[in-house]
C-alpha positions in Angstrom: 11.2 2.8 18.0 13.0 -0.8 18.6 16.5 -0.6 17.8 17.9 -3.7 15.8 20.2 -5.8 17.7 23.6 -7.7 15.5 21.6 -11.1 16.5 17.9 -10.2 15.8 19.2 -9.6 12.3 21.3 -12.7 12.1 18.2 -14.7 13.5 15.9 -12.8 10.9 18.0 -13.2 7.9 18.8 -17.3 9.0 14.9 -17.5 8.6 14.8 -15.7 5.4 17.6 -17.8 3.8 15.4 -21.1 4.9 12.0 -19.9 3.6 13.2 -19.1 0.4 15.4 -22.3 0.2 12.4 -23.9 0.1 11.3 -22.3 -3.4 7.8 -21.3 -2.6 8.3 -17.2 -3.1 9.1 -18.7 -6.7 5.4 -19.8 -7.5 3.6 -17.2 -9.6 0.3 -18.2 -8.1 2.2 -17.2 -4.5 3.5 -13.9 -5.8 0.2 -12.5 -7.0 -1.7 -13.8 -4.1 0.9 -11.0 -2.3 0.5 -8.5 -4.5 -2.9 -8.6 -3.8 -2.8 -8.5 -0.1 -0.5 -6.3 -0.7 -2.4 -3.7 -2.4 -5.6 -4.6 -0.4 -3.8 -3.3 3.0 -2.9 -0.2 1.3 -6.1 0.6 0.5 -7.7 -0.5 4.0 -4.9 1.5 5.7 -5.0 4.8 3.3 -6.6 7.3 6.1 -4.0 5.9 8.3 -1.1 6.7 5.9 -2.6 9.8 5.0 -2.8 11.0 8.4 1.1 9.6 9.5 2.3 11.4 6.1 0.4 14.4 8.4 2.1 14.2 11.3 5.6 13.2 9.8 6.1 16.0 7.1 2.6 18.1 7.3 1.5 16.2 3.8 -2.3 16.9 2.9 -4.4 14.1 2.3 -4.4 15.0 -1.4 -0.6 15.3 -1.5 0.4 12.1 0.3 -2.3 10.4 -1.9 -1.0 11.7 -5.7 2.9 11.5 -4.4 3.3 8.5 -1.9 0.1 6.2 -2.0 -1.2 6.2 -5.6 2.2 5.6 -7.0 2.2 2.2 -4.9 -1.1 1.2 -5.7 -0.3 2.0 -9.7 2.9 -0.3 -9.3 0.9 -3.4 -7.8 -2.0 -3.0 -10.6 1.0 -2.8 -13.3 2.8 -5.9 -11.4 -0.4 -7.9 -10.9 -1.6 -7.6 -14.7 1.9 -8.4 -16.3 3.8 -10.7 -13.6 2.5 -13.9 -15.4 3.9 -12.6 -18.8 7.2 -11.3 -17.4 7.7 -14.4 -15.7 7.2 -16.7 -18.5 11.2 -18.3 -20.0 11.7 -15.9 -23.2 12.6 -17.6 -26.2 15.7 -15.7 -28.2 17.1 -16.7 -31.0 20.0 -18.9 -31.6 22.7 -17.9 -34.5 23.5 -20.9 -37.0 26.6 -21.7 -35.9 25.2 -23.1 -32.9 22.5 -25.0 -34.7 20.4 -27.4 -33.2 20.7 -25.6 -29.9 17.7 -23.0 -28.8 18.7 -20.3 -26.7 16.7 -18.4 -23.9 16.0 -16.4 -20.9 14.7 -17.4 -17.5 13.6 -14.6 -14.8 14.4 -16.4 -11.0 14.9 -14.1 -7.8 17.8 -12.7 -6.9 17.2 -13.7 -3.2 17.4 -12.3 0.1 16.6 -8.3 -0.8 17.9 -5.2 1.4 15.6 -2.2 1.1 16.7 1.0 2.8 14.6 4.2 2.3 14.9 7.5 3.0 12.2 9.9 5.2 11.3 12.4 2.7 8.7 10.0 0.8 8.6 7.3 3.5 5.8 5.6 2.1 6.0 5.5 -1.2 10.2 4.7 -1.5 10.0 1.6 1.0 6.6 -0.1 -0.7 7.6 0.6 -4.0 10.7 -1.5 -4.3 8.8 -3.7 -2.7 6.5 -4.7 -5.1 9.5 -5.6 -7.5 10.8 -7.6 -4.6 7.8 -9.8 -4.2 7.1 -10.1 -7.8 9.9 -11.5 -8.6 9.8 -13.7 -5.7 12.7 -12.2 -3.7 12.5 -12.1 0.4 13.1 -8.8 1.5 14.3 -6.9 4.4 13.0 -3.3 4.9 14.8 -0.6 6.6 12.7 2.8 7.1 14.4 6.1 8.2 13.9 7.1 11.5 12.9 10.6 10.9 9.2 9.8 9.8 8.1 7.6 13.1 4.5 8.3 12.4 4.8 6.8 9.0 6.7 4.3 10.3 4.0 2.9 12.6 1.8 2.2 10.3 4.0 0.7 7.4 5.2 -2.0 10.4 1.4 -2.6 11.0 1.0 -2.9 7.8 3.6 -5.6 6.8 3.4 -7.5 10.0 -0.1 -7.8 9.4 0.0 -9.8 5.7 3.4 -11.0 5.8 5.6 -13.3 8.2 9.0 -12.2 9.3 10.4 -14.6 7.4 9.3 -13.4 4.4 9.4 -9.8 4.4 11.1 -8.3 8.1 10.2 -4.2 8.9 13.3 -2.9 10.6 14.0 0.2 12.6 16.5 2.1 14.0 19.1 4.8 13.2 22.4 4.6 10.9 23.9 2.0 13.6 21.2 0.0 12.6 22.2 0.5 9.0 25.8 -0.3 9.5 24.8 -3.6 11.1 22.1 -4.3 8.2 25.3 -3.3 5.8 27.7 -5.8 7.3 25.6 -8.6 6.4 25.6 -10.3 3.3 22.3 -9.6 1.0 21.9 -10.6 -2.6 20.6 -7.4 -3.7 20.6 -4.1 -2.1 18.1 -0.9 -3.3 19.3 1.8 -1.4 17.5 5.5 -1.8 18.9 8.4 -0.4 22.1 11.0 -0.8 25.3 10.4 -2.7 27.8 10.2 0.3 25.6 7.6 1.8 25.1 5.9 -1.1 28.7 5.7 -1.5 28.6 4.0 2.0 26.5 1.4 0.3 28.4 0.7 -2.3 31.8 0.4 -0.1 29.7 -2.2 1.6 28.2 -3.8 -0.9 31.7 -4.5 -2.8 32.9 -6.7 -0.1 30.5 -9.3 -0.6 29.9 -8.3 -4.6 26.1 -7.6 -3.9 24.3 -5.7 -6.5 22.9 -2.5 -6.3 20.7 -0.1 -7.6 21.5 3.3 -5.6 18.3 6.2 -6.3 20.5 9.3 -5.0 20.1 13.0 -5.6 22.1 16.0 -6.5 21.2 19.0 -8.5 19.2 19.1 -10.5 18.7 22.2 -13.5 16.3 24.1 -14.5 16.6 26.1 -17.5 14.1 28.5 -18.9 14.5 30.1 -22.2 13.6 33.4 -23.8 10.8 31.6 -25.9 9.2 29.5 -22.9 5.8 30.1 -22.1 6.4 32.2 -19.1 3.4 31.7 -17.0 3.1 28.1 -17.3 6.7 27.8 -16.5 6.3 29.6 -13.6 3.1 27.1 -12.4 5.0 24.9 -12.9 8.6 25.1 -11.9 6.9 26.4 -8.6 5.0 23.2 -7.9 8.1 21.3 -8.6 9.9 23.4 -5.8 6.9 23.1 -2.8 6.0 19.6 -3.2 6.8 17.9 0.3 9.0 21.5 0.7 11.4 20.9 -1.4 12.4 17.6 0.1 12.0 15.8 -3.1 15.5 14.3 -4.7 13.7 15.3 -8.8 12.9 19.0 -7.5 14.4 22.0 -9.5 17.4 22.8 -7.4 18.2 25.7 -9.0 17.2 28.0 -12.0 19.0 29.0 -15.1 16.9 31.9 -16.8 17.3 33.7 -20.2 18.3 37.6 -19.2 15.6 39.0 -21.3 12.6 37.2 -19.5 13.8 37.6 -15.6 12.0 39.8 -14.5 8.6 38.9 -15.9 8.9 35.2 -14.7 9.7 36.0 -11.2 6.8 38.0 -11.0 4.9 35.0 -12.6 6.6 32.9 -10.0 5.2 34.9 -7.6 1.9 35.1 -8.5 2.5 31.2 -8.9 3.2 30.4 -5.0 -0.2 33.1 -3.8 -2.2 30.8 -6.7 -1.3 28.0 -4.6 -1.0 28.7 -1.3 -2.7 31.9 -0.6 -0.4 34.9 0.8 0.8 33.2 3.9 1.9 29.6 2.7 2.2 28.6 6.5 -2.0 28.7 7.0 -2.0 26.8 4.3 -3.2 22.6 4.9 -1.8 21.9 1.3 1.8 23.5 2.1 4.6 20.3 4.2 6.9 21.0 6.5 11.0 20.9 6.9 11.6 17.3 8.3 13.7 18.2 11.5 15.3 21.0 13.3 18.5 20.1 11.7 17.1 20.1 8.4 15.8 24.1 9.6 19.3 24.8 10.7 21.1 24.2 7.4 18.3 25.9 5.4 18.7 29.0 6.9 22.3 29.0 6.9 21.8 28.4 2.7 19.4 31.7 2.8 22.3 34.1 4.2 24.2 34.4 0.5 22.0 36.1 -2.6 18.9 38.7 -2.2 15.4 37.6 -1.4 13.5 38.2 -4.3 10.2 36.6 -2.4 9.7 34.7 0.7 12.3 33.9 3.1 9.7 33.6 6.5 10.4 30.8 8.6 9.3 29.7 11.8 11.8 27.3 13.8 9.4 26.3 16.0 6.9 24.9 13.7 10.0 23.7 11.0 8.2 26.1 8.2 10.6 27.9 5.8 8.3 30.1 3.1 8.8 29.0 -1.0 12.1 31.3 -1.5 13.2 32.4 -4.8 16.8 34.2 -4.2 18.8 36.2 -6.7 22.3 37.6 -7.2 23.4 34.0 -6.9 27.0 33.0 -7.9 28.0 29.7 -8.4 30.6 29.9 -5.8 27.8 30.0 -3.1 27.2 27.6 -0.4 23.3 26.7 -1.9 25.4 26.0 -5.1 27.8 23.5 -3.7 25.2 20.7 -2.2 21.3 19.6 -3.3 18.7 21.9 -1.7 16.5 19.6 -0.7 13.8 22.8 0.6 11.9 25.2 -1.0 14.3 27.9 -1.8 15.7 28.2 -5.5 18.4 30.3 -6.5 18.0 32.2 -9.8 20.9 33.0 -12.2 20.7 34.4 -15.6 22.0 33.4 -18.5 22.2 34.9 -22.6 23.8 32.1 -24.1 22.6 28.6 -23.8 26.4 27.3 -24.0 27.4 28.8 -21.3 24.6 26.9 -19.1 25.6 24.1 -20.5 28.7 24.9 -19.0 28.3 25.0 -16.0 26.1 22.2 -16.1 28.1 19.6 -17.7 31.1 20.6 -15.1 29.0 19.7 -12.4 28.1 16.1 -11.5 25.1 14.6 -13.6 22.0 15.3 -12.0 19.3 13.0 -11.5 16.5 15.4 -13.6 17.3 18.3 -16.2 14.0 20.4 -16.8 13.8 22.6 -20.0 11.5 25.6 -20.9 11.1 26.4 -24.6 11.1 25.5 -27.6 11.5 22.1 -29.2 14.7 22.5 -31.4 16.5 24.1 -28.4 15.4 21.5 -26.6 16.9 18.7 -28.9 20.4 20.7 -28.3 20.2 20.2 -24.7 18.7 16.3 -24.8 22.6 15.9 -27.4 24.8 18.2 -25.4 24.1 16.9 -21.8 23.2 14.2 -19.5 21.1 13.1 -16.3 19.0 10.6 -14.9 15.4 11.9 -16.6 14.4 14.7 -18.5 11.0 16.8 -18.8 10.9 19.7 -21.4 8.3 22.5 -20.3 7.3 20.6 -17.0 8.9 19.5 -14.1 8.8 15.8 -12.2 6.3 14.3 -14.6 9.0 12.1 -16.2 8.5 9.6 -12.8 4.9 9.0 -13.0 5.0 6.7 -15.8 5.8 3.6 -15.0 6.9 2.5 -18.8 9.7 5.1 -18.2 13.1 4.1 -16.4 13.6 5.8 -13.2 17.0 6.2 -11.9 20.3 8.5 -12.1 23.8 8.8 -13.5 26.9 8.8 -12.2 26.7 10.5 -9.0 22.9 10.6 -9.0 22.3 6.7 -9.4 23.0 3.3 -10.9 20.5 1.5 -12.0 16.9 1.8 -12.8 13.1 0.7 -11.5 9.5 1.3 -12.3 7.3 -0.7 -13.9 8.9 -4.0 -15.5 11.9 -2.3 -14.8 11.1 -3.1 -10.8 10.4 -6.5 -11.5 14.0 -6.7 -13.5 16.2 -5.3 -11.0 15.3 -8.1 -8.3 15.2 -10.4 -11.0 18.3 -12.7 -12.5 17.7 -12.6 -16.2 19.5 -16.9 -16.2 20.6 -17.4 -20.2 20.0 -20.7 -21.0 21.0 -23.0 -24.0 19.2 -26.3 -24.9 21.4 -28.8 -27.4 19.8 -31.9 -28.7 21.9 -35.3 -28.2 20.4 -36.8 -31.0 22.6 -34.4 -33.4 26.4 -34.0 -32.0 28.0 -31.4 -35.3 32.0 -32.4 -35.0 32.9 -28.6 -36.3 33.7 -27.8 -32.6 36.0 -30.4 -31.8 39.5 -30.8 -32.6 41.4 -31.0 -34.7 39.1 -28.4 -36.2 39.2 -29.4 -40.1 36.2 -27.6 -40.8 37.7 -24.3 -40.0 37.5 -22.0 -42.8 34.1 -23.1 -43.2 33.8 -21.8 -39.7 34.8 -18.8 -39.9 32.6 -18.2 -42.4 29.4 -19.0 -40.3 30.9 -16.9 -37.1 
């Protein structure tokens, strides 16, 4: 891995500022032309990824294709069929008092984009941000974390294969690197990754007034009522959990669950985690790993407080921690006080859903609230709380639909992508107002003596 120097970034970001100055990441025919390379390279390179995603986190083919790859490829096809459309100047209309004036909106890049991604989805939360970048004909820096190297190889390949430096630049390096990227000035930064580093973003970004969109974490809730359909729940609160290991910033982090059903969903969770992964998860090829031996180390320090209902095996040497359900959990706890981000979830119970919502609502507002039962309870919960996204009787769904915002709240996020939304977030949506000289109405100029008729109109 290259480390960045202050000067190679100057020098890369001088070339940036040039090439777009000269307007031709603008044209629409240019744009889709990248897209298309774009998605063409993906799909020429998608052993290479899969086996990087391999090495990097222990992903399974089938994994890193439905959680890292697919979602790129279904962002490009959504950005490719529409781009012409989104671009095109949207007429609004004009109130009378402005009459003959027409009024609308043009979409023109933001500029020079920063994109900074984390290493538990390395793939998939670097490209996609950039196919809103290119569609909405932005340059774009990319900055990878240096925990999936693997990964990293082949997205630098991959980019410095169909795109000039210039254009789009593939950066490395650790957080010194970041600090550097962060003292420059950018027009728009898209960071993903944890809050207090997001708030290191945002500190940085404010000196220069850069906008942002910050996809963070936190903890997210899982609540499962007396009516839920217990062993569907189970599926699939347990899938949520083991994706990548836990290392996914949607994942259930922990588990609220109606006293009278305890007992029989743990047992359904379970059965859940042998349906998937046999009765030693570690032999498993569709099970990931923890991301680094730090990672391990503050685990396993979260697994000393509660009782081990099931799992709780871990090998240090080959970074595997077994899906880990843990009970007699208080919310004083240390694995109550920070995101997860592994497969162990704490269980608490509960008998009445105010007092969830509680606790919930005194925390910070998660990035994903997931609900098992029934539909009306469910409304109570959708009026009485917040977060980012919400799935009732399922778990992560709400991010693969692209016609959905994705983003969080408060501490979990600003801002939202996906879909248009990508293409938005780079984008400046300009408001322009066209006035005919032919017609100049006197009502506006002073001395005003058509005022109460004015008023009337405004």
């Amino acid at each position: 891995m290259i480390e960045m120097t202050q000067e190679q970034i100057q020098r890369v970001l001088d070339s940036q500022r040039n090439f777009f100055a000269t307007n031709q990441t603008k044209d629409i025919d240019f744009r889709l032309q990248c897209l298309k390379k774009f998605k063409k390279s993906i799909m020429q390179r998608e052993s290479q990824i899969e086996d990087a995603l391999w090495l990097d986190l222990h992903k399974s083919k089938e994994e890193a294709y439905l959680t890292e790859i697919s979602i790129v490829l279904s962002e490009l096809d959504n950005h490719i069929k529409h781009l012409r459309r989104w671009t095109k100047e949207k007429q609004v209309s004009t109130p009378l008092h402005l009459f003959p004036s027409r009024s609308s909106i043009l979409y023109e890049p933001l500029g020079i984009a920063l994109i900074i991604a984390p290493w538990n989805y390395p793939f998939h939360l670097l490209m996609n941000p950039l196919v809103g970048a290119i569609s909405s004909g932005c340059c774009a820096v990319l900055k990878s974390s240096p925990y999936a190297p693997n990964t990293n190889r082949v997205m630098k390949e991959l980019i410095q294969d169909i795109f000039p430096e210039n254009y789009v630049a593939f950066m490395e390096g650790h957080r010194e690197v970041n600090q550097l990227l962060l003292e420059q000035r950018f027009d728009f930064i898209f960071f993903t990754g944890s809050p207090h580093l997001g708030r290191t973003v945002l500190q940085a970004a404010a000196s220069y007034l850069t906008p942002v969109i910050l996809e963070l974490g936190g903890k997210s809730p899982c609540v499962v009522d007396r009516d839920a359909n217990l062993p569907i729940a189970a599926r699939r609160i347990m899938w949520g959990k083991t994706i990548n290991a836990g290392q996914t910033c949607v994942a259930p982090d922990y588990l609220f669950v109606h006293r009278d059903v305890k007992e029989p969903l743990l047992r359904e969770m379970k059965l859940a985690v042998r349906q998937f992964f046999g009765n030693e998860p570690q032999q498993s090829p569709y099970y990931a790993r923890i991301v680094n031996e730090r990672a391990m180390q503050r685990l396993l320090e979260l697994l000393q407080r509660g009782k081990i209902v099931f799992g709780g095996e871990f090998d240090r040497q080959d970074r595997y921690i077994a899906p880990t359900v843990l009970e007699d959990i208080v919310p004083d706890d240390p694995i109550m006080q920070e995101e997860i981000f592994g497969p162990l979830l704490p269980v608490m119970t509960y008998e009445n859903i105010d007092d969830v919502l509680e606790y919930i609502n005194r925390g910070e507002k998660p990035l994903a609230f997931y609900y098992f039962g029934k539909n009306d309870c469910a409304r109570t919960i959708l009026s009485r709380s917040t977060s980012g996204g919400v799935c009732i009787n399922d778990t992560l769904m709400h991010i693969a639909n692209h016609h959905l915002p994705f983003g969080g709240v408060g501490n979990s996020g600003m801002g939202k992508y996906h879909g248009r939304r990508t293409f938005l977030a780079f984008s400046n949506e300009r408001a322009v107002i066209r006035t005919p000289t032919l017609i100049d109405l006197p009502m506006k100029y002073v001395p005003f003596r058509w005022f109460s008729w004015i008023k009337r109109l405004l």
